[in-house]
Each structure stands twice: as structure tokens, then as C-alpha cells.
C-alpha positions in Angstrom: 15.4 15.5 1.8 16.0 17.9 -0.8 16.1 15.7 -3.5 13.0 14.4 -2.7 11.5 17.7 -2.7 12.9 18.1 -6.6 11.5 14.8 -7.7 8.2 16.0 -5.5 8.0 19.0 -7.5 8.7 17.7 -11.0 6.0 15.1 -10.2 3.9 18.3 -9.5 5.4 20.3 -12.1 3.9 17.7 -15.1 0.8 17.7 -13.5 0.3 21.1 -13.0 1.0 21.6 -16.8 -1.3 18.7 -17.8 -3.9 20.7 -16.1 -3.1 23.5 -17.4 -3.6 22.5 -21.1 -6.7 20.6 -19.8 -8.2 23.9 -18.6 -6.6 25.5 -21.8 -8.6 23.2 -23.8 -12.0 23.7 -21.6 -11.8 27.1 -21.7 -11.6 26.9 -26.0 -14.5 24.5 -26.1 -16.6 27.0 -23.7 -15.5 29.7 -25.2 -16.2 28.2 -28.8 -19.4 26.7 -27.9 -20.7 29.9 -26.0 -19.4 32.8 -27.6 -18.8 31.5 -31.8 -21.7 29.2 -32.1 -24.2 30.7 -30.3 -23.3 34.1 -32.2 -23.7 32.2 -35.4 -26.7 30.8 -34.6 -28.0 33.7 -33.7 -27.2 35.6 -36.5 -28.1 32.7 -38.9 -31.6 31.9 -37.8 -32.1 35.9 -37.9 -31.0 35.7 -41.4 -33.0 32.7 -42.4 -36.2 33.8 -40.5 -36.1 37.2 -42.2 -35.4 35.7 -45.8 -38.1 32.9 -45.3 -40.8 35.6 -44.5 -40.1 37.9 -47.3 -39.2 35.6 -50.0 -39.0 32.3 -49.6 -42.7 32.2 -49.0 -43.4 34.1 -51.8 -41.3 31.7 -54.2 -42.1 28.7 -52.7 -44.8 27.3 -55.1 -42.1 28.0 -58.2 -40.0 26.8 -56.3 -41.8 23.2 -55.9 -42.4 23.4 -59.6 -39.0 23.1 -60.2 -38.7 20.3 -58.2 -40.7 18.3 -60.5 -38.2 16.3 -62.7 -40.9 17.2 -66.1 -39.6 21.2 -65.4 -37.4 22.7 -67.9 -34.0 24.4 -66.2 -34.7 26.6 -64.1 -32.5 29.3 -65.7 -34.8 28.9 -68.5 -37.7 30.9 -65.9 -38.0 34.1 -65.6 -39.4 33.8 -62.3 -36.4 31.9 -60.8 -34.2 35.3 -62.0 -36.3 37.5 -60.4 -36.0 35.2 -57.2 -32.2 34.7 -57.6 -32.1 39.0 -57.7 -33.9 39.2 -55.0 -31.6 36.8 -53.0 -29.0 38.6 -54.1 -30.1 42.2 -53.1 -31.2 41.0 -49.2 -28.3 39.1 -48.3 -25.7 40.0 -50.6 -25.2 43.2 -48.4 -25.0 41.2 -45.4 -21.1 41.7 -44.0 -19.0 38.9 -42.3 -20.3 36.4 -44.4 -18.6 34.3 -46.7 -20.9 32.4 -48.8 -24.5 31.7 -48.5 -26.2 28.6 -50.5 -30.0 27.9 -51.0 -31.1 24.6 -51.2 -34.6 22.8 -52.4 -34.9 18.9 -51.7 -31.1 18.7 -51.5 -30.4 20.0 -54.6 -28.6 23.5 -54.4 -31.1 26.2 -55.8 -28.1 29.6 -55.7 -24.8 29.8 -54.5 -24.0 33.6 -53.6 -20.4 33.5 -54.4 -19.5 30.7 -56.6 -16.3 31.9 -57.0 -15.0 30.8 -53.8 -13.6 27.6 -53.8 -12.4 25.5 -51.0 -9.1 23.5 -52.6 -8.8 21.4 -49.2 -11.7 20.7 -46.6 -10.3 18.6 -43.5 -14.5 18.2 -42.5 -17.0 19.7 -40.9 -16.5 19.2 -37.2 -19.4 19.7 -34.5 -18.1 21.2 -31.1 -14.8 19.5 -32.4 -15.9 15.8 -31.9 -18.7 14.5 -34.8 -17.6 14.9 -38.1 -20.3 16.2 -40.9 -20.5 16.6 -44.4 -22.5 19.2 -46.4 -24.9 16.2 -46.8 -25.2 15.0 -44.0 -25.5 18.4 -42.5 -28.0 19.1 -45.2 -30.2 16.1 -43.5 -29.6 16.7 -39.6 -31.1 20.2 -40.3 -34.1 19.1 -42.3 -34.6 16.5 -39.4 -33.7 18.8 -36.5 -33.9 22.2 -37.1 -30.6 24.8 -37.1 -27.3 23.1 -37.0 -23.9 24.9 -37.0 -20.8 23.1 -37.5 -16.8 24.3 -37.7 -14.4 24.1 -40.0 -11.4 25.1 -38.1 -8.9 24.9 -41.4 -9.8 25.1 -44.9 -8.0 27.0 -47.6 -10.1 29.5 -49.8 -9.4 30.4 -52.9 -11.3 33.7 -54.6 -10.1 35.4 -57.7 -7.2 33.6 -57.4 -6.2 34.8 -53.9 -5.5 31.5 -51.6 -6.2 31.7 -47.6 -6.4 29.5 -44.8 -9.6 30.1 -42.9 -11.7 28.7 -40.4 -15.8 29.1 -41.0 -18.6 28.1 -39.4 -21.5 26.8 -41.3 -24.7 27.0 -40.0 -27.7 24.9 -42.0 -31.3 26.5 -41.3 -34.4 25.0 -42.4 -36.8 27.1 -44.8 -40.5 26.2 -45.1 -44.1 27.7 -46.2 -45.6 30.0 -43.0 -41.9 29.7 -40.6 -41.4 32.5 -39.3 -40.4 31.5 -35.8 -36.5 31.4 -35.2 -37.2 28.7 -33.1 -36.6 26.3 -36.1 -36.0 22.7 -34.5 -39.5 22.7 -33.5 -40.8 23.6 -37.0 -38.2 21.2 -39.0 -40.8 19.1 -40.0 -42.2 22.0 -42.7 -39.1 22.5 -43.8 -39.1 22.5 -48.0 -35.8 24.3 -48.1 -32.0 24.7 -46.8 -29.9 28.1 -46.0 -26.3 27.4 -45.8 -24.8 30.6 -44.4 -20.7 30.7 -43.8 -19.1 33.0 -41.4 -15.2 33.7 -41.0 -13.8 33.0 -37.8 -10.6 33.4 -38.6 -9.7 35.9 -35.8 -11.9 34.9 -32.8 -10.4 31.7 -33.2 -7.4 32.9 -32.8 -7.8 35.2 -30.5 -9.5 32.2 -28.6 -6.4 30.1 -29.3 -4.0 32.3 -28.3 -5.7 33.1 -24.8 -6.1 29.7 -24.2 -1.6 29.4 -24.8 -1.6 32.3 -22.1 -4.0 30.1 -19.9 -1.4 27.1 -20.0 1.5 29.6 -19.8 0.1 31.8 -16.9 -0.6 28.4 -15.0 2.7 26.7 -15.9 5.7 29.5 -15.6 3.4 30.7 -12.4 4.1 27.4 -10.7 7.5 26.8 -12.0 7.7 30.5 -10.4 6.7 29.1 -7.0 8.3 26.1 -7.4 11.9 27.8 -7.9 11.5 30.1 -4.8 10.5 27.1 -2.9 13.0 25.0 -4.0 15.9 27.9 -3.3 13.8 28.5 0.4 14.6 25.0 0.6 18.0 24.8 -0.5 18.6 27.6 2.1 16.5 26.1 4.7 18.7 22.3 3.9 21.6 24.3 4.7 21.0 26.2 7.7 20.1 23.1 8.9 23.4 20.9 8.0 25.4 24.0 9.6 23.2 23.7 13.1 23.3 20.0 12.9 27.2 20.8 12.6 27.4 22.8 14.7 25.4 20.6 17.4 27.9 18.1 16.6 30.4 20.5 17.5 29.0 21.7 20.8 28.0 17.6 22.0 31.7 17.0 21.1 32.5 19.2 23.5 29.9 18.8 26.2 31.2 15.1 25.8 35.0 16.9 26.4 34.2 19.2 28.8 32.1 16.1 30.8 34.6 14.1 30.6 37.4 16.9 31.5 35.2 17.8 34.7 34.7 13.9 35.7 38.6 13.8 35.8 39.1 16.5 37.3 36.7 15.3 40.0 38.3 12.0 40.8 41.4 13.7 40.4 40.4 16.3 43.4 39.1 13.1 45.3 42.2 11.1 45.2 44.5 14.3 46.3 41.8 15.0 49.3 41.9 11.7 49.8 45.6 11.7 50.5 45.7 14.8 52.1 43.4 13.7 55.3 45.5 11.1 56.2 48.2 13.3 57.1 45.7 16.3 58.0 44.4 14.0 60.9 47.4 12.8 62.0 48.5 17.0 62.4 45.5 17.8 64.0 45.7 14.3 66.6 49.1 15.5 67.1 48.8 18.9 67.5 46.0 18.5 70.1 48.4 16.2 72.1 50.9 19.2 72.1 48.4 21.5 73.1 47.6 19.7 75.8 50.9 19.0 77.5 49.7 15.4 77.8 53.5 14.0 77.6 55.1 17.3 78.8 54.7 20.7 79.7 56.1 22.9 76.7 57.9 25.5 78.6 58.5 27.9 75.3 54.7 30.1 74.8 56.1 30.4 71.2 56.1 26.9 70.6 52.4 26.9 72.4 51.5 29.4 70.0 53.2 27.3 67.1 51.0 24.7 67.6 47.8 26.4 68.3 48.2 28.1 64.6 49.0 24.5 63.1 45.8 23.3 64.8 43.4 25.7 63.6 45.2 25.5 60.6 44.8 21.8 59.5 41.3 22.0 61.0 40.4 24.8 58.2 42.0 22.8 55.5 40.4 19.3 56.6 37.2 21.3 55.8 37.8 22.8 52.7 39.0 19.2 51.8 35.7 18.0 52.7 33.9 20.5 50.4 35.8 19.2 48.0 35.4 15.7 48.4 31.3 16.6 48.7 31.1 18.6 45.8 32.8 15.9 43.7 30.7 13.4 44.9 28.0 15.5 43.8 29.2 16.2 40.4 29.8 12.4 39.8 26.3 11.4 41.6 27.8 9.1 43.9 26.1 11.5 46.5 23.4 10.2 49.0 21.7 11.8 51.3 19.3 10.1 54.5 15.5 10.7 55.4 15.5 10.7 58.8 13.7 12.6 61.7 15.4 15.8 62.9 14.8 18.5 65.1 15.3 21.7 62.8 14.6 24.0 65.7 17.5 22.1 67.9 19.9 21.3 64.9 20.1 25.6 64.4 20.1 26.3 68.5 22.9 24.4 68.0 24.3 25.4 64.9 24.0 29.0 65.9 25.8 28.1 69.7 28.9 26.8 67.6 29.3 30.3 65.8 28.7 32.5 69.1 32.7 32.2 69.4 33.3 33.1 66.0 30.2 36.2 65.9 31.8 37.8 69.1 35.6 37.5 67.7 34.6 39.3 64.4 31.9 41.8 67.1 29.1 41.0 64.9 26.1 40.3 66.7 24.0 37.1 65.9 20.3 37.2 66.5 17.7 34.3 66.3 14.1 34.3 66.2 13.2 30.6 66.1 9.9 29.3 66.9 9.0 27.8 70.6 8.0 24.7 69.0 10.3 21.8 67.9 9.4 21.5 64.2 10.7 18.0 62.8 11.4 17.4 59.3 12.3 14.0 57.4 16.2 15.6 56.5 19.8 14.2 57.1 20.7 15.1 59.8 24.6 15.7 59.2 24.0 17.8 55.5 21.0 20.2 57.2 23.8 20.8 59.8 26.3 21.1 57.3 24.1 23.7 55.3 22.8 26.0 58.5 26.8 26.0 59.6 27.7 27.5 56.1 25.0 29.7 55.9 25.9 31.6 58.9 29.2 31.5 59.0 29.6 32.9 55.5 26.8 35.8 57.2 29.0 36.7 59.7 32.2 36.4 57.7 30.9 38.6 55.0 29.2 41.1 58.0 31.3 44.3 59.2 31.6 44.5 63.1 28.4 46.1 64.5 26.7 44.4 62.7 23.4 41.7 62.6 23.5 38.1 61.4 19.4 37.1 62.0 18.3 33.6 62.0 14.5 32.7 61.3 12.6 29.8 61.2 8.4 29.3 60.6 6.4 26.9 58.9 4.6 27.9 56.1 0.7 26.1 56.7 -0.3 26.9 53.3 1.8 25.1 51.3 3.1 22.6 54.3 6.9 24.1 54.4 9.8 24.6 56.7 11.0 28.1 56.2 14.7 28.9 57.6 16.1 32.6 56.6 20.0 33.8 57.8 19.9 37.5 56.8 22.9 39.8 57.2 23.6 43.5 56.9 27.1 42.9 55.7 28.2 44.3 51.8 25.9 42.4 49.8 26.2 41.7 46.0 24.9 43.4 43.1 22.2 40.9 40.7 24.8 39.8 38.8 27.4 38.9 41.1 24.8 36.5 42.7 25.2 33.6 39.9 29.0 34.2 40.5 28.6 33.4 43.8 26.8 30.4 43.4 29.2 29.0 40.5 32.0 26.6 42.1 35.5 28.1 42.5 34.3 31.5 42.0 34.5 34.5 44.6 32.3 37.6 44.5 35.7 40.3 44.9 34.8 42.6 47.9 37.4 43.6 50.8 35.9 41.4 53.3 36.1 38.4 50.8 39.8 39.1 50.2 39.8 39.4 53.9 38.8 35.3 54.5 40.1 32.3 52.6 37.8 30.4 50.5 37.7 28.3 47.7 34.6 29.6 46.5 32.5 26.0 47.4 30.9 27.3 50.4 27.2 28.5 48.2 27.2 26.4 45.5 27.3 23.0 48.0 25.1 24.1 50.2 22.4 24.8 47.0 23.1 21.6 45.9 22.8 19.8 49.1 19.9 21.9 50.0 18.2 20.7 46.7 19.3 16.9 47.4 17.3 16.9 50.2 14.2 18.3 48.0 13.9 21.9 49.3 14.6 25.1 47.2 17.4 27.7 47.8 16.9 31.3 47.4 19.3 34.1 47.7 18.5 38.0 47.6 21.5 40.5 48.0 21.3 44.7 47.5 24.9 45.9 47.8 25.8 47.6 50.6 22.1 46.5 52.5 22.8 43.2 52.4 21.9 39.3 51.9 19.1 37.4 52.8 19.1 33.7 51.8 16.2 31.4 52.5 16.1 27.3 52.6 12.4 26.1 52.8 11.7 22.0 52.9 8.3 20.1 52.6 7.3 18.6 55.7 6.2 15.2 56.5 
């Protein structure tokens, strides 16, 4: 993943950069086309508009003259020296400029500083694509009106002093009566060219070196992001092999801890297994003795013996049954039946089989079931199984005195079977409640250490409860209390 994510990223890296120096080199054409060459035209076709009104016109018709191939040289006119004087004192005063040229029919009429020499001209380069030469700029302007072309290198050489400079040269038409800058419409009276050269030398690289901070900013700005992303990444890559890990980790021991509770299961099963046998041959036994059926015992220990070893093995045949439930459960190997059953009769009953033990431990059992037989689609056996715990572990865990209540309604709204055992015995605190319904564990009070237990008696009745599709509910306040309710859909 994460190398993917670097090769994603370089991939995005180039192309951010090649965009970058595309906008870089947008930004210098804009910026050249808008901001140097409109300047110079500006200021050229100010210049030019200004000298053609105040002497051009004037000279003109000289002018002409001189370009009729009978004249003399025209250093050999006075007239030509005062116009060359007068050129010289209107634009020679003009400041940012480094040469201005006059020419008549192509030929060039005064050259304001012909000491400047350009050793090395690369050419003339319009908005950095069409290459010009003086004469061809010389004709696009006669034909066109204004044109201003760059030279972005040349080296100059005056008085012997060499630099590298960049110009613009901007070629403006002169002609008898122009006086509008608007040149290009007006090209065709043009009888004369102004060459004018202005030093851009620093705008250009002023221009140049904003347009390196352009591609930089961009660039370092993603590789910025890029890094932080790539580290959140590399972060993110490894929190995630640790949890994965550490998943690993905990499904290896689910998968243990599974598999240690699945043998622990079938190892309960087997022992209960083997213990009934025996179990039922005590209890047969033990009833036989009880009885006297072979023999009178004439020792009331010995009855007394045998009564103990009766109740006994009855108690531990049904704590073996838990167990044998409850792994069943665990292993889902447990089924339950849908059949008809009375729930009014099957707590009567229920609640007649604990009136023995209610009276023995002088708690007193109350019921307050409905005059109507209420049948549910239940097993029979289980629902039995789960009213029989529920109030036995009420009046177990009740102090003498006190109330064990049974109730029983149907909910019409929502088409239940409602069954609540409260007590007023010791109750739990909220968080002893989830102990009591975990297997093998005891809530520690001094009735519980009072009654044996192997801490199934909750837990399988939830689970049975829930087999058979209803919903368990316990509520306990220490010292008030416990109220648990079963409910069950009805047919």
C-alpha cells in the first residue's frame, strides 16, 4: 500500500512541477506581453506622435528631396543639420532609452547614439515566438502600424564598456498630418520610421525571477504536503500492521480459548455422564431403604443416614443436569420443542412443588396469576425447568418473613406473555448483576454462602429462556431486592 502511495506521489510530484514551470512560463508571457510591451508601446507611439507633429511634419518635404537619388549628401544641407539638432534636443533628453533611429524609405536618416554597438544580436523575437530583423521590422511597421519586438540577450558595447542587455524595439510609422497614436490605421501615410530602444534589463528579471519563485512556491509546496502525507501514511501503515497483529493475536486466542471451552465442555459431559449412572442407582437404592420394602430398619440413625444420602444424590443429579444442559448449550447440540402449554398451569404447579421448601426456609410465596389459561407455543419441560429456578433461587436468596411474588399477564400491545418472580431478599448491586449471570460465578452475600451452588442456576435459565425466543430481564437494589421478568411472543 505504501509503496504505491510513493510511486502515486512521484507520479504526482513530476506533474505538479511540469505545471508549475507551465504556469511559470504563462505568467512571464502575460506578464511580458501586458506589462513590458504594452508600456513600450505606449511610451513609443507617445514619442513618435509628439515628434511627428512638431517636426517631422515640418521636415518632411526636405526630407522627400533627399530621397531623390539626383540629391547631394545630405550632410552637405544645412537644413538636414538643423533637423538632425532638432532631433537631438526633443528626444535626446528622453531617459530610459537606449538608442533612437529615424528612417526615410528604409534608409536610416539619424542614429542618436551611434556609439552603441551591439557585438552579438541572437534576433528580434515577437512575444518570444516570430523572429524579426531590423528589416523586416522596418516593413511590418510601414504595412501595419506600431510593432514592438524583444531582444531578450544582446551585448552592448558604449565607449568601450560591454553589457549584456535585453531591449525592446518598438518601430512606429511617421507620415505628413499623423498625429493620431492610433498608428496601424494610418500606416498607409507613413513616409518615415522611429526605431526607439528601451532597456529591460531589470523588469525582465525581476519578471524571471518571480516566475522561479512561481515554480518553487508550487513545487517545495507540494513536496511539503506530499512529505507530511507520506509520514501520516507511514504512521497510519503502521498502526495498522500492529492492530492487524494484534487481531491476529486476539483470534489466536479466541480460536484457544474456543477450543479450551469446547473441551472443557465434553470434558464436563463425559464426567456427568458417568456420575448419573451411579447417582441413580443411590437414589433407586436409597428410596428402597427408606421405604423398608425388604425390611424394617430398626436403627433411626440409619433412617436418618439414608434420608441425607437421598436428598443428597437428588441435589447433585441436578446440578449434574445443569451441567450437562449448559454444555449442550455451549456446543449447540441444544434443542428445544414448540409445543402447546398451559403457562398458567405449568407455574400453579411449579409454585405447589416449592410450597415445601417456602414454608421450611418461613418465606412466604405469593402468586397473582391470571384466571385465564394463557397457552404459549414453549417446551414444556425447559419453561418448567426455568419457572422452578426462578423461584427457588427467590426464596433461597429471601430472609424468613419474607415475600417471593409470582405474576403473570399478557401484554395486548405487543402480543406477550409476561411472568415476574420478585423477592424482597438481599438483592445485588448493578454490577454484581453480570456476575450473576456469568457461568460458575456467585454473587458473595451470607445467604449465598448459606446454599450450595455452582453458580449455573441464572445464566441457564437466560439461555434457555432466550432459546425459546423470549427475553430475560433482571433488576436487583441491594437490600430491596430482585425482580426478574421472562416475557414470550404468543401464538
Amino acid at each position: 500500500m505504501l509503496s504505491q502511495l510513493r510511486y502515486t506521489g512521484i507520479a504526482i510530484f513530476i506533474i505538479t512541477t511540469l505545471v508549475a514551470i507551465l504556469l511559470g512560463f504563462i505568467f512571464k508571457m502575460v506578464a511580458i506581453d501586458n506589462v513590458l510591451l504594452s508600456s513600450a508601446s505606449q511610451q513609443s507611439n507617445a514619442i513618435a506622435s509628439a515628434y511627428n507633429r512638431v517636426i517631422w511634419d515640418r521636415y518632411y518635404p526636405f526630407i522627400s528631396f533627399l530621397n531623390n537619388p539626383s540629391a547631394q549628401k545630405k550632410d552637405a544641407y544645412p537644413q538636414f543639420m538643423s533637423f538632425i539638432n532638432e532631433s537631438k534636443a526633443m528626444l535626446g533628453k528622453k531617459s530610459g532609452l537606449v538608442s533612437i533611429k529615424i528612417y526615410s524609405k528604409g534608409n536610416l536618416l539619424w542614429d542618436m547614439n551611434p556609439e552603441v554597438k551591439i557585438d552579438k544580436e541572437e534576433g528580434y523575437t515577437e512575444n518570444w515566438f516570430e523572429k524579426l530583423d531590423t528589416k523586416q521590422a522596418l516593413e511590418k511597421s510601414s504595412k501595419n502600424g506600431e510593432v514592438s519586438v524583444i531582444i531578450p540577450s544582446i551585448i552592448l558595447e558604449e565607449n568601450g564598456a560591454k553589457a549584456s542587455k535585453a531591449l525592446i524595439k518598438s518601430f512606429v510609422p511617421l507620415g505628413r498630418g499623423i498625429t493620431d497614436p492610433e498608428f496601424a490605421a494610418l500606416a498607409n501615410l507613413a513616409d518615415g520610421i522611429i526605431e526607439i530602444s528601451f532597456d529591460i534589463t531589470e523588469p525582465l528579471r525581476t519578471i524571471n525571477i518571480i516566475q522561479y519563485i512561481i515554480i518553487a512556491v508550487i513545487s517545495i509546496s507540494f513536496s511539503v504536503v506530499f512529505i507530511i502525507f507520506l509520514r501520516m501514511s507511514q504512521r497510519a501503515e503502521t498502526l495498522v500492521e500492529k492492530q492487524n497483529d494484534a487481531s491476529i493475536e486476539l483470534a489466536n486466542a479466541k480460536a484457544s480459548a474456543e477450543a479450551e471451552s469446547q473441551e472443557k465442555s465434553r470434558f464436563l459431559a463425559n464426567v456427568s455422564h458417568e456420575l448419573r449412572t451411579p447417582l441413580n442407582a443411590i437414589i433407586g437404592f436409597s428410596e428402597i431403604i427408606s421405604s423398608e420394602s425388604m425390611g424394617p430398619l430398626n436403627n433411626e440413625h440409619y433412617k436418618g443416614f439414608i434420608k441425607d444420602i437421598h436428598t443428597s444424590s437428588v441435589h447433585l443429579l441436578s446440578l449434574i443436569n445443569d451441567i450437562l444442559d449448559f454444555s449442550k448449550i455451549e456446543e449447540n447440540r441444544f434443542e428445544v420443542a414448540s409445543e402447546e402449554v398451559d403457562i398458567t398451569k405449568t407455574i400453579m404447579v411449579c409454585m405447589r412443588m416449592m410450597v415445601a421448601k417456602a414454608e421450611e426456609l418461613k418465606v412466604n410465596l405469593v402468586d397473582e396469576l391470571p384466571k385465564e389459561h394463557i397457552i404459549g407455543m414453549l417446551d414444556a419441560k425447559r419453561i418448567k425447568q426455568v419457572i422452578l429456578n426462578l423461584v427457588s433461587n427467590a426464596v433461597k436468596f429471601t430472609p424468613p418473613e419474607g415475600t417471593v411474588k409470582v405474576k403473570c399477564w399478557v401484554d395486548q400491545t405487543n402480543n406477550h406473555v409476561i411472568i415476574s418472580i420478585s423477592d424482597t431478599g438481599v438483592g445485588m448491586e448493578a454490577q454484581d448483576i453480570a456476575k450473576a449471570l456469568t457461568p460458575f460465578k456467585q454473587v458473595d452475600n451470607k445467604l449465598s454462602k448459606q446454599h450450595a451452588g455452582t453458580g449455573l442456576g441464572l445464566p441457564l435459565t437466560k439461555r434457555l429462556v432466550e432459546l425459546m425466543k423470549g427475553r430475560f430481564n433482571i433488576m436487583s437494589e441491594l437490600g430491596l431486592g430482585t425482580t426478574v421478568t421472562i416475557s414470550f411472543p404468543l401464538p
